[in-house]
C-alpha positions as a Markdown table, in Angstrom:
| # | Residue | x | y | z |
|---|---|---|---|---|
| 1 | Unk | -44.1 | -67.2 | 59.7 |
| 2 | Unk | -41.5 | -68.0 | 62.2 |
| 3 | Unk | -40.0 | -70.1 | 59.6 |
| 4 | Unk | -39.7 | -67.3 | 57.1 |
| 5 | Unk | -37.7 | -64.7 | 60.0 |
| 6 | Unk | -35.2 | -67.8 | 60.5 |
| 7 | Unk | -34.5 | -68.4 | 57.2 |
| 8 | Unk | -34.0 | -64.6 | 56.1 |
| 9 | Unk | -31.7 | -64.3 | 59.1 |
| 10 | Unk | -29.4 | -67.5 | 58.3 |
| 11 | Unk | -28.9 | -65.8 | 55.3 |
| 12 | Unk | -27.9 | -62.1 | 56.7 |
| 13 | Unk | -25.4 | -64.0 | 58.7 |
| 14 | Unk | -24.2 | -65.9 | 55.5 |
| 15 | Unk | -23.7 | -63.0 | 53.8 |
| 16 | Unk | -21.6 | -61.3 | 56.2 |
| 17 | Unk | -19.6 | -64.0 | 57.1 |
| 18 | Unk | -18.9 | -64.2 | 53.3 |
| 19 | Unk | -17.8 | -60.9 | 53.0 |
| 20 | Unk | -15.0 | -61.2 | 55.9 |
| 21 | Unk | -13.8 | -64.6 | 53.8 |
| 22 | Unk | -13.8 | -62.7 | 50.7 |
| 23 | Unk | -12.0 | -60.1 | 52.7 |
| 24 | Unk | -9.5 | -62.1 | 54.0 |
| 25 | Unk | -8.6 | -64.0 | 51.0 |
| 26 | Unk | -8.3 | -61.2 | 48.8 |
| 27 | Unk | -7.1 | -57.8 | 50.6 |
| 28 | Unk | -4.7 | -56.4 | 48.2 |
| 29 | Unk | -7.9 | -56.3 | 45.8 |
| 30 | Unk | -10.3 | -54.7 | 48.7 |
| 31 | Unk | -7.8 | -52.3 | 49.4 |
| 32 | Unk | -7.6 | -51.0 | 45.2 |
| 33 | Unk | -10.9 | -50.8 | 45.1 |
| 34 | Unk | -11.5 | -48.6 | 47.9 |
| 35 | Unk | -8.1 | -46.2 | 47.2 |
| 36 | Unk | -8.3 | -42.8 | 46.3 |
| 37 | Unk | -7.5 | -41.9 | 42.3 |
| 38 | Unk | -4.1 | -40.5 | 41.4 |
| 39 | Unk | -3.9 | -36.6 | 40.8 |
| 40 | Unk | -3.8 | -35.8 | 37.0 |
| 41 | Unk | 0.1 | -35.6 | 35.6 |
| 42 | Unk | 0.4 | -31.3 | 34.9 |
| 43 | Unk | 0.0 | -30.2 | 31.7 |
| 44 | Unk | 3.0 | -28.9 | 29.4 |
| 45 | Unk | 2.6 | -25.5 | 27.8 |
| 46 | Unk | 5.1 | -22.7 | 26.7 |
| 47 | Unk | 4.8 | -20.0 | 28.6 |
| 48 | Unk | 6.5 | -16.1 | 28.3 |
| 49 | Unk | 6.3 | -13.3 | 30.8 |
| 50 | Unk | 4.1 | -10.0 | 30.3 |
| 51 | Unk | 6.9 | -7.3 | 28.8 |
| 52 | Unk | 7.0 | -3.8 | 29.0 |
| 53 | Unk | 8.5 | -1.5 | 26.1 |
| 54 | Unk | 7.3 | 1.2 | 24.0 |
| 55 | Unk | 5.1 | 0.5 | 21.2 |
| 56 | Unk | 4.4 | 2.3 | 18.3 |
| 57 | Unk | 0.2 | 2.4 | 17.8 |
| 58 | Unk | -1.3 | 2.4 | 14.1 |
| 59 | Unk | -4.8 | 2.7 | 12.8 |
| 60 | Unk | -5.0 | -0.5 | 10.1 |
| 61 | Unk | -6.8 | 0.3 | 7.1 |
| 62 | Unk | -7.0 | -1.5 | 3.0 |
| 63 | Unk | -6.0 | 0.3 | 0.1 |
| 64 | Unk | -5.0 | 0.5 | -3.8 |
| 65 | Unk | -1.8 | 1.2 | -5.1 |
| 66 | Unk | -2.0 | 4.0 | -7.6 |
| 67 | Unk | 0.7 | 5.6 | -9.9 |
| 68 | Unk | 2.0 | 9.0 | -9.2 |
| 69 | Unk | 1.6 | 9.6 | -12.8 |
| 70 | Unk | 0.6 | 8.3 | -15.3 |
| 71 | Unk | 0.5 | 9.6 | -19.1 |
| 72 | Unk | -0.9 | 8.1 | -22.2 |
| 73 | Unk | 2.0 | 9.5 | -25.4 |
| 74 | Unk | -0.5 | 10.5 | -27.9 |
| 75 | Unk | 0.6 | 12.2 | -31.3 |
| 76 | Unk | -0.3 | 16.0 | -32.0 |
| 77 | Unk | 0.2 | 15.8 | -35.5 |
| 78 | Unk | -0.7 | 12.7 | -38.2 |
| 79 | Unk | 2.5 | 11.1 | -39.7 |
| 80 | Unk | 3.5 | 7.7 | -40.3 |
| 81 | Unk | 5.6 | 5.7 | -37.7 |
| 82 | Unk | 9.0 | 5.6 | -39.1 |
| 83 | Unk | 10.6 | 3.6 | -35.9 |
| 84 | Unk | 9.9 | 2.4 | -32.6 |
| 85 | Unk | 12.2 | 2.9 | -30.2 |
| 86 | Unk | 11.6 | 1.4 | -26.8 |
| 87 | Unk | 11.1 | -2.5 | -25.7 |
| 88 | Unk | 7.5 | -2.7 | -23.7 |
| 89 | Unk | 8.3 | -2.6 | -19.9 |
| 90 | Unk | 11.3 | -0.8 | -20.5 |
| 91 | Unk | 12.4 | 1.9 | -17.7 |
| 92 | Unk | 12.3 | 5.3 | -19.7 |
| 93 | Unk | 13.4 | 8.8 | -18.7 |
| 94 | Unk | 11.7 | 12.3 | -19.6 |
| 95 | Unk | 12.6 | 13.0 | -23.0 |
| 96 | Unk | 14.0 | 9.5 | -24.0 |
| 97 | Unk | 12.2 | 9.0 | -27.8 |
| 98 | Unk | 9.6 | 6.6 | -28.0 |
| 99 | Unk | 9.1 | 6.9 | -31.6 |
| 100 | Unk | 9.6 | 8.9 | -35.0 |
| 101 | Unk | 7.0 | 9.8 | -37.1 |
| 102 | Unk | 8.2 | 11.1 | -40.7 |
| 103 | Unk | 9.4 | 14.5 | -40.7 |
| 104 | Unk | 10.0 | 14.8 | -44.1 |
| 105 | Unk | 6.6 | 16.9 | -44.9 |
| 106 | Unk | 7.1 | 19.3 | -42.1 |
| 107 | Unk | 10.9 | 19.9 | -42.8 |
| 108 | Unk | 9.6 | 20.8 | -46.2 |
| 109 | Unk | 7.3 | 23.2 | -45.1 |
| 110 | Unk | 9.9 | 24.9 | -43.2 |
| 111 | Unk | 12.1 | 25.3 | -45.7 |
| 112 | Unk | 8.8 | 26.5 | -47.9 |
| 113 | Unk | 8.6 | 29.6 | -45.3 |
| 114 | Unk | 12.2 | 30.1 | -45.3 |
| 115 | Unk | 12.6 | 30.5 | -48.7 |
| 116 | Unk | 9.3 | 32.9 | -48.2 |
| 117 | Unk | 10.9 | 35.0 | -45.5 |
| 118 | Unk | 14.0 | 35.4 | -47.9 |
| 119 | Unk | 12.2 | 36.8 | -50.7 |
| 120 | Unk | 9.7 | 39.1 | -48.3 |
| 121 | Unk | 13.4 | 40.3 | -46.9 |
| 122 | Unk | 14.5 | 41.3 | -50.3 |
| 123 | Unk | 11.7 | 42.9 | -51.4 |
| 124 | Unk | 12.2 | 45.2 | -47.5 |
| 125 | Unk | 15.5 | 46.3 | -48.2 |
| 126 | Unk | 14.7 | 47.6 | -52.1 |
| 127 | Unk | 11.3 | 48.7 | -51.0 |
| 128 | Unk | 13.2 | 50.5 | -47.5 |
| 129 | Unk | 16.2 | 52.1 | -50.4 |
| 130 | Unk | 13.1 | 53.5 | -52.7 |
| 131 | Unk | 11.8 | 55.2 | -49.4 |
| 132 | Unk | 14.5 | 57.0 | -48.6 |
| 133 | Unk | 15.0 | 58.0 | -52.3 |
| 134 | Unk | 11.7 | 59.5 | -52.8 |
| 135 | Unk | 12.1 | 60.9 | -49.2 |
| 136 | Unk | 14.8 | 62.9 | -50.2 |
| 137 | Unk | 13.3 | 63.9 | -53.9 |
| 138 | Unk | 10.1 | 64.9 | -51.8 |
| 139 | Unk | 11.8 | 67.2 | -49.6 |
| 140 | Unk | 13.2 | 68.6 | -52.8 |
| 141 | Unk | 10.0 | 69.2 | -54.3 |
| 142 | Unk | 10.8 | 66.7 | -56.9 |
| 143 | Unk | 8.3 | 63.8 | -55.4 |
| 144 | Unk | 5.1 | 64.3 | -54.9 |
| 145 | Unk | 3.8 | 63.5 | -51.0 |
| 146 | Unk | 1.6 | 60.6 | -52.5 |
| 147 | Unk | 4.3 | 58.7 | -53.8 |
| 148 | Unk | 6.2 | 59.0 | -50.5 |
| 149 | Unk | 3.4 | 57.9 | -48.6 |
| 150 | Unk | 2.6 | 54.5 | -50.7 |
| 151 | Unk | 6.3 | 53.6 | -50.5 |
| 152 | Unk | 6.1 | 54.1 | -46.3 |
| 153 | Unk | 3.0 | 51.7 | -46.6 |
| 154 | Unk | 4.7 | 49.1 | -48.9 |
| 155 | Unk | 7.7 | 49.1 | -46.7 |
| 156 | Unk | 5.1 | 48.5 | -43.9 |
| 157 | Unk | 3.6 | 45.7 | -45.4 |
| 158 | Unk | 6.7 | 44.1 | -46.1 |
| 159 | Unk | 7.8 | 44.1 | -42.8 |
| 160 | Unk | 4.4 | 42.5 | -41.7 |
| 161 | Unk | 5.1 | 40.0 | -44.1 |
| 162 | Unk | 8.3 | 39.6 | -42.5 |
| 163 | Unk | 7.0 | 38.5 | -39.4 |
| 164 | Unk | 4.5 | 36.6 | -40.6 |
| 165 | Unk | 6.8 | 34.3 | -42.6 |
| 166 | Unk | 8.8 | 33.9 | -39.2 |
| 167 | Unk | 6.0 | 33.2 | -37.1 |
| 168 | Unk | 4.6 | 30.2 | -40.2 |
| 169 | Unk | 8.2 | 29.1 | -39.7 |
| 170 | Unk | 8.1 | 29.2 | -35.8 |
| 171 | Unk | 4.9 | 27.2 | -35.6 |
| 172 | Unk | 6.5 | 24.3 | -38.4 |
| 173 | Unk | 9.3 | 24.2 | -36.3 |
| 174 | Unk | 7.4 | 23.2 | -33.6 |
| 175 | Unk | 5.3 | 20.7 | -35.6 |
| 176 | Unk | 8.1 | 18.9 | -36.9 |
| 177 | Unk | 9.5 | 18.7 | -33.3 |
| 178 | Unk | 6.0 | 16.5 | -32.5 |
| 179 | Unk | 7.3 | 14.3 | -35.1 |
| 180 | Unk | 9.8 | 13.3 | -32.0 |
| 181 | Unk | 7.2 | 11.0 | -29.6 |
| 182 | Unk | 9.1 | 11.7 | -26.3 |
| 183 | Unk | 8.4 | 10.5 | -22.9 |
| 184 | Unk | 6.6 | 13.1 | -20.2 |
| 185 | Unk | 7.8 | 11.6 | -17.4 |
| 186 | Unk | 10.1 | 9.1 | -15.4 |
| 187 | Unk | 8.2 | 5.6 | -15.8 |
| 188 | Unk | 7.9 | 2.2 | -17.2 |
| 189 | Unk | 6.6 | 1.9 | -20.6 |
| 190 | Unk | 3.6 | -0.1 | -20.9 |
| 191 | Unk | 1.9 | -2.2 | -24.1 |
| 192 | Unk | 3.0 | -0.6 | -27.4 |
| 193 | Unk | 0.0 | -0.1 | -29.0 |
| 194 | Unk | 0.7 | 1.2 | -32.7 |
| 195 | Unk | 3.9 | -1.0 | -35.1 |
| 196 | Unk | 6.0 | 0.9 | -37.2 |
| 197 | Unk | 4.1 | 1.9 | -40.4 |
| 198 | Unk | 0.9 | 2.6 | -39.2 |
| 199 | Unk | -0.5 | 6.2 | -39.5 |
| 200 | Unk | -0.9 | 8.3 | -36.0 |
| 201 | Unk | -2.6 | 11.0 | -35.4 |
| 202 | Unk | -4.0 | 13.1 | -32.7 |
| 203 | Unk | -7.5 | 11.2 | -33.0 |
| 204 | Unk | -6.0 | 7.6 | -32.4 |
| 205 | Unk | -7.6 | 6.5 | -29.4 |
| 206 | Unk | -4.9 | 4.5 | -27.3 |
| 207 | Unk | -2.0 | 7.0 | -28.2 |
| 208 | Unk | 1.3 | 5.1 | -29.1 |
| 209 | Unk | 1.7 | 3.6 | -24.9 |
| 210 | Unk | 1.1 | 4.6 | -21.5 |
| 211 | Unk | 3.9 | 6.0 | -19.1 |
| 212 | Unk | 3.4 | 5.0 | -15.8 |
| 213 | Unk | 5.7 | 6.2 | -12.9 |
| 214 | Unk | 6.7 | 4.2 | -10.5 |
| 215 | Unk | 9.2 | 6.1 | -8.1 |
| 216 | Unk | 7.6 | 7.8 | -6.1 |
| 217 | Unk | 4.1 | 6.4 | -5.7 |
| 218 | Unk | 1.0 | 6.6 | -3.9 |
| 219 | Unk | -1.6 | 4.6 | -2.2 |
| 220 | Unk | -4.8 | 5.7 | -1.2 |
| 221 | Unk | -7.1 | 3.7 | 1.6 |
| 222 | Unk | -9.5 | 4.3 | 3.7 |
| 223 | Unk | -10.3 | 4.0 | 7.6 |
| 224 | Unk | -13.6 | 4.8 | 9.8 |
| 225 | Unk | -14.3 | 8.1 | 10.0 |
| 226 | Unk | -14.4 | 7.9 | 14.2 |
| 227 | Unk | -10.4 | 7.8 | 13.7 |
| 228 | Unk | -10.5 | 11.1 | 11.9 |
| 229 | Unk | -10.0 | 13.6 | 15.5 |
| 230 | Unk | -7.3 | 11.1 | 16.4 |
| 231 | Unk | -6.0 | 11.9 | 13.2 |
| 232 | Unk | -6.3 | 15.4 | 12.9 |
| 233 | Unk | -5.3 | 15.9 | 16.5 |
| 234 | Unk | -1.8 | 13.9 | 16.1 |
| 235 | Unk | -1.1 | 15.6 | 13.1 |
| 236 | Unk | -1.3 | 19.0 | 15.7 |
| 237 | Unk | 0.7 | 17.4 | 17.9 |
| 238 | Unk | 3.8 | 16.2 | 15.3 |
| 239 | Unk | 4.0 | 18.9 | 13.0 |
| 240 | Unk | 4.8 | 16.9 | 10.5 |
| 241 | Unk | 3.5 | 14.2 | 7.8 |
| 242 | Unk | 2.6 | 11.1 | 9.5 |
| 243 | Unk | 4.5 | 7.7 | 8.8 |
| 244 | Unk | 2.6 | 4.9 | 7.1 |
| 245 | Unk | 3.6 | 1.8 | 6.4 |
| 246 | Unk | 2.5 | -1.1 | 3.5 |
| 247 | Unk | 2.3 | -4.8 | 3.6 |
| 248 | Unk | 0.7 | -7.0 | 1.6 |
| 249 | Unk | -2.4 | -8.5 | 1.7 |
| 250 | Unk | -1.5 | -11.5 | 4.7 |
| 251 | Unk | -0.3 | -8.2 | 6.6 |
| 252 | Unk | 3.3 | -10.0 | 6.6 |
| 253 | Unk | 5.6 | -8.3 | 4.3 |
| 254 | Unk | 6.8 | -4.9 | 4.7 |
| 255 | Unk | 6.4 | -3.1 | 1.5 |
| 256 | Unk | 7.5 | 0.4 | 2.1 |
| 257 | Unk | 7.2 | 3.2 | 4.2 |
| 258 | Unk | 6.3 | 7.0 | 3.2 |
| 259 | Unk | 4.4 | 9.6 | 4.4 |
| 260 | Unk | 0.5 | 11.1 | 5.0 |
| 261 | Unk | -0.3 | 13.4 | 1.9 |
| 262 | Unk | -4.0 | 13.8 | 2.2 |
| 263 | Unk | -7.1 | 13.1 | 4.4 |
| 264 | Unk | -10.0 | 13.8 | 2.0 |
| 265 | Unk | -12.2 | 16.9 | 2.2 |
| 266 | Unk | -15.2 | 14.5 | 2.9 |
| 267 | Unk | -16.4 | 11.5 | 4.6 |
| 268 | Unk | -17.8 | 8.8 | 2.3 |
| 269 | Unk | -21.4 | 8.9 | 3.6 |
| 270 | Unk | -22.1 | 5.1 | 2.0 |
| 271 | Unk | -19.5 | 3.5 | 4.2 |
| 272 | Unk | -19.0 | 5.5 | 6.6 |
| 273 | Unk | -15.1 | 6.1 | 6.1 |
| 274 | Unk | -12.6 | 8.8 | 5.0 |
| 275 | Unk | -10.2 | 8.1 | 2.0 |
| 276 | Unk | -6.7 | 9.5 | 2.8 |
| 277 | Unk | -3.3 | 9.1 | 0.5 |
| 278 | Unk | 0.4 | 8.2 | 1.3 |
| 279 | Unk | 3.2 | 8.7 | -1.3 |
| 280 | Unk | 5.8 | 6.3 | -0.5 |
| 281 | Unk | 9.4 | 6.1 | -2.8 |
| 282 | Unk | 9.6 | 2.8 | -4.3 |
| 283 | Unk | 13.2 | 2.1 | -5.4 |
| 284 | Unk | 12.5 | -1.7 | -5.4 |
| 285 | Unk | 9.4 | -1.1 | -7.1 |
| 286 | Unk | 7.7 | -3.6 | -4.3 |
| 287 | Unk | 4.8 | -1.3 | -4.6 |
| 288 | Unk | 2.5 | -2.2 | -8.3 |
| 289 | Unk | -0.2 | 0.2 | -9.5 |
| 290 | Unk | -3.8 | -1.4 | -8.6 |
| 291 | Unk | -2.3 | -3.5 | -5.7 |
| 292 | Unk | -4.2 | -4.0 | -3.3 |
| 293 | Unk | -2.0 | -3.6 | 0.4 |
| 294 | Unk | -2.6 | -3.2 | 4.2 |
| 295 | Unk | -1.5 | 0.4 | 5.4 |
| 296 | Unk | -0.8 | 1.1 | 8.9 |
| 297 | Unk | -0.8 | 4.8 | 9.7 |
| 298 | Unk | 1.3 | 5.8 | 12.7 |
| 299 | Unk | -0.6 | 8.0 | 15.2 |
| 300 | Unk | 0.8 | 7.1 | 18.6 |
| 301 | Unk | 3.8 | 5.5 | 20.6 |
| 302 | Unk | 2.8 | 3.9 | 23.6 |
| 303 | Unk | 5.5 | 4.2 | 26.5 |
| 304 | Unk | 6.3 | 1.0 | 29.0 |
| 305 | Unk | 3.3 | -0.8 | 27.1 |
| 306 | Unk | 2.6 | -4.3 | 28.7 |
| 307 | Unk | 3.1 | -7.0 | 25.4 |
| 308 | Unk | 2.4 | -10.5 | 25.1 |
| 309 | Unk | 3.0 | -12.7 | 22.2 |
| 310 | Unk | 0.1 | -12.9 | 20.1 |
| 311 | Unk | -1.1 | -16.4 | 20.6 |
| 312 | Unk | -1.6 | -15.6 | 24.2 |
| 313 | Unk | -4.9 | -13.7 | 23.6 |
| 314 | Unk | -7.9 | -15.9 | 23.4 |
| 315 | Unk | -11.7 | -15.5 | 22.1 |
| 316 | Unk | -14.0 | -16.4 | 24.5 |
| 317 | Unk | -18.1 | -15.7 | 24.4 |
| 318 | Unk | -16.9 | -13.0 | 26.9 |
| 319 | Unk | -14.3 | -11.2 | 25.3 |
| 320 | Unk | -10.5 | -11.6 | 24.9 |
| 321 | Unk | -8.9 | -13.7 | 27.6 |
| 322 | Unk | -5.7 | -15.1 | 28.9 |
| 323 | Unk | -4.2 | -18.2 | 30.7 |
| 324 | Unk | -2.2 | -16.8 | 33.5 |
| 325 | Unk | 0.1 | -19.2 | 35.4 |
| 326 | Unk | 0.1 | -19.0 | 39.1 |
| 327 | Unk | 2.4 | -19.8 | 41.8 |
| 328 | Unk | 1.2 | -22.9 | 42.8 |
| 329 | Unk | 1.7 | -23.9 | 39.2 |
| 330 | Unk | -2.2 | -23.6 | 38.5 |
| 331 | Unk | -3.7 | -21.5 | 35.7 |
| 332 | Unk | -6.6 | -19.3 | 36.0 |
| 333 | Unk | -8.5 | -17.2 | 33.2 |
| 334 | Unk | -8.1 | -13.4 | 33.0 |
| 335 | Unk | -9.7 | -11.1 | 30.9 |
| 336 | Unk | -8.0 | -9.2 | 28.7 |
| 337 | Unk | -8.2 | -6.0 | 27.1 |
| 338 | Unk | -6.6 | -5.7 | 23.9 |
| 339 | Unk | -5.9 | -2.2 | 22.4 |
| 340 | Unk | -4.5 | -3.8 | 18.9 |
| 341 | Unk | -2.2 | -6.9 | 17.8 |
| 342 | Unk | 1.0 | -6.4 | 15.5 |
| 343 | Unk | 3.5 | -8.5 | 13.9 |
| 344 | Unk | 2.3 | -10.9 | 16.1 |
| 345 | Unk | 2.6 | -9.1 | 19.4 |
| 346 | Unk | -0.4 | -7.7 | 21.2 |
| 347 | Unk | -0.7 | -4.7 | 23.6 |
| 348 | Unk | -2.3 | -4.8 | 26.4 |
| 349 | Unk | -4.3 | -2.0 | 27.8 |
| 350 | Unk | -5.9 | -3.9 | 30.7 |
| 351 | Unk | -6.4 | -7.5 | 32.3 |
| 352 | Unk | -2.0 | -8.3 | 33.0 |
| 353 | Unk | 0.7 | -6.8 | 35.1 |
| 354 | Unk | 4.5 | -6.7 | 34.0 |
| 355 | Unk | 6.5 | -9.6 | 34.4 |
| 356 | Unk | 3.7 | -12.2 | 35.4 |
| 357 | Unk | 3.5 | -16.0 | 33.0 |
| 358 | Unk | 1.2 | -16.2 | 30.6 |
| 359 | Unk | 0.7 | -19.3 | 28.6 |
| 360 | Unk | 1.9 | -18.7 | 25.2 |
| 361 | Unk | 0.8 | -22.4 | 23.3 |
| 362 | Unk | -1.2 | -25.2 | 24.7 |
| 363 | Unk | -4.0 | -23.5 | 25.5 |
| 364 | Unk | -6.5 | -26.2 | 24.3 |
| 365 | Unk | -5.5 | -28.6 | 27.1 |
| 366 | Unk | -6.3 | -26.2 | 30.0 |
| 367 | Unk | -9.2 | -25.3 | 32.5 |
| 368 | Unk | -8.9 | -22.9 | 35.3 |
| 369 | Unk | -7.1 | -24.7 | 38.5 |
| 370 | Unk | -5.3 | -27.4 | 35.7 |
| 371 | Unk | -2.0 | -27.5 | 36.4 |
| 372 | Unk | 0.9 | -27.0 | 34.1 |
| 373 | Unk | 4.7 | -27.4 | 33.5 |
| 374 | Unk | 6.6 | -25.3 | 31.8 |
| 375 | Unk | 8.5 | -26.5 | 28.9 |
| 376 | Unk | 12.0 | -24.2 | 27.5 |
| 377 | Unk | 14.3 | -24.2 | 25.0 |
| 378 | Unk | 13.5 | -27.3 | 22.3 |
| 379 | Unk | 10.9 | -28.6 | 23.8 |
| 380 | Unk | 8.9 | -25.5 | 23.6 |
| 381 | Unk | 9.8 | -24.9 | 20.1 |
| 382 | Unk | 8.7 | -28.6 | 19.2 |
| 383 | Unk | 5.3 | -28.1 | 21.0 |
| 384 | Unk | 4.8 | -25.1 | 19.6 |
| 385 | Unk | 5.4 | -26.3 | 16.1 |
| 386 | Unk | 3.0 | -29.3 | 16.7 |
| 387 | Unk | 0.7 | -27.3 | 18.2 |
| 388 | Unk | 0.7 | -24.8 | 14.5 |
| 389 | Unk | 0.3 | -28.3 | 13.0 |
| 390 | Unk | -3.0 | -28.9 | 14.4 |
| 391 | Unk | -4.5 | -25.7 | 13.8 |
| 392 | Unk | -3.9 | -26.3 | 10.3 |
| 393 | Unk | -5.0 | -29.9 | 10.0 |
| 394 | Unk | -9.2 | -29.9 | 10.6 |
């Protein structure tokens, strides 16, 4: 037993006269390992200060591009098509021809009538010269009343005949005026859809072409019906038709800007939304019937509104948050309430104060307390491009 304690003991005492030789031999490598780690080098991210400015405030909604008008040139009498005389897609005016249809039958009729009324004319004045005759033989005692009387009625009759050949003429006047296909309206011609030749009529289904104006035009869309008092009560307020604006479907390109026509006189009770319309000119003709466009309607202007760049704003299981960039070069997370994000600039209703740094890019490297640098000028605009590059590449 005593033998056992001796032994363990020798080796305790090897063991810690081993350690102060190891020590001494090798205390640059004693010291490493014992040395606290470096801090970590800060983090570089762009950064951009909370602004204030006004702001206008719109209500987003999706809609369809419709025409203004839109007529179908049908025929309202049956001829053949003599000529065509538009190209399809061509810009045409109100009364610009479109097309001829043969007017030979219906300048014959008129001349029919003409030659009617010339005769029914000639027959009045000998019928009106008897009259007066037997007027004055009657008075004489030399006519009997009977005769004068059936010559009063045949001068009557002619002159009903009289008119009746003018109004047969009247009505082939305007039939042979139909022979004249004309355009309705100011518009772009669509697909012809009858050649020259063929035989029109009032019955042919697809009409020669459709007419559809362009400028103005109008765009109806929809939005939930909880905006419709903030609607109804700016519209109070301005006196006047609200603006809207269109871009297309990426919500990137401005479009056009016109004015509130309509809210509809009901709520759509299957989605829950109210339909209103915007007529908007359309010079460029940037705006197509059946488009389909983002419409922002205007119902507000926010004064000394605090704005970030978009990219600041961040989706957490929480809610909306933000990187904010202390003194001490530290960032710590702040939620964020947004009250909407446009052309890539978000408003802030709550959650940042004027003037304080917000990271703008480099988000994904960051914890609250990491600290940051801040890069400028091309260095932030190459992080900030390699950063977009990223996002895009899974």
């Amino acid at each position: 037993m005593k033998k056992k304690v001796v032994i363990a003991a020798s080796v305790i005492a090897l063991a810690i006269g081993g350690g102060g030789l190891f020590h001494s031999t090798y205390p640059n490598l004693f010291q490493k390992a014992v040395a606290a780690p470096a801090p970590p080098a800060p983090v570089p991210v762009v950064a951009a200060a909370v602004a204030q400015k006004d702001l206008p405030i719109y209500l987003n909604g999706v809609g369809t591009v419709i025409a203004y008008n839109t007529d179908v040139v049908r025929a309202q009498i049956q001829g053949q098509i003599t000529s065509i005389n538009f190209t399809e897609g061509q810009q045409v005016h109100a009364g610009d021809l479109l097309a001829q249809i043969d007017p030979r039958p219906y300048q014959a009729l008129i001349e029919q009538y003409e030659g009617n009324l010339e005769r029914d004319q000639a027959q009045l004045t000998n019928a009106e010269a008897n009259l007066k005759r037997y007027t004055q033989l009657g008075s004489n005692g030399w006519a009997t009343p009977q005769l004068v009387e059936t010559q009063t009625a045949q001068v009557g009759q002619l002159r009903a005949a009289i008119k009746t050949d003018q109004a047969l003429i009247d009505a082939a006047k305007v039939e042979l005026s139909y022979t004249r296909l004309t355009s309705p309206i100011d518009g772009v011609a669509g697909i012809r859809q009858i050649d020259v030749g063929n035989i029109i009529s009032p019955s042919t289904t697809n009409g020669l072409v459709v007419v559809t104006q362009l400028d103005p035009i109008s765009l109806i869309f929809t939005l939930p019906e909880t905006m419709l008092p903030q609607i109804q009560l700016q519209q109070q307020r301005s006196k006047a038709p609200l603006p809207v604006l269109a871009y297309d479907q990426a919500n990137t390109t401005a479009l056009g800007q016109g004015q509130l026509a309509l809210v509809n006189n009901e709520i759509l009770q299957t989605t829950g939304s109210i339909q209103l319309k915007a007529n908007f000119p359309n010079k460029s003709h940037l705006l197509w019937p059946g488009q389909l466009v983002s419409a922002r309607l205007l119902v507000d202007t926010r004064h000394n509104g605090s704005t970030v760049p978009a990219s600041v704003v961040q989706q957490g299981p929480n809610g909306a948050y933000a990187y904010v960039i202390n003194a001490d070069s530290t960032v710590s997370v702040r939620p964020v309430k947004v009250a909407q994000i446009s052309d890539g600039e978000a408003l802030i209703d709550s959650g940042l104060q004027a003037n304080e740094e917000v990271v703008v890019d480099g988000q994904y490297k960051l914890q609250p307390g990491t600290r940051v640098t801040i890069l400028k000028g091309k260095a932030a605009q190459e992080a900030s491009a390699q950063q977009a590059q990223q996002a895009v590449i899974p």
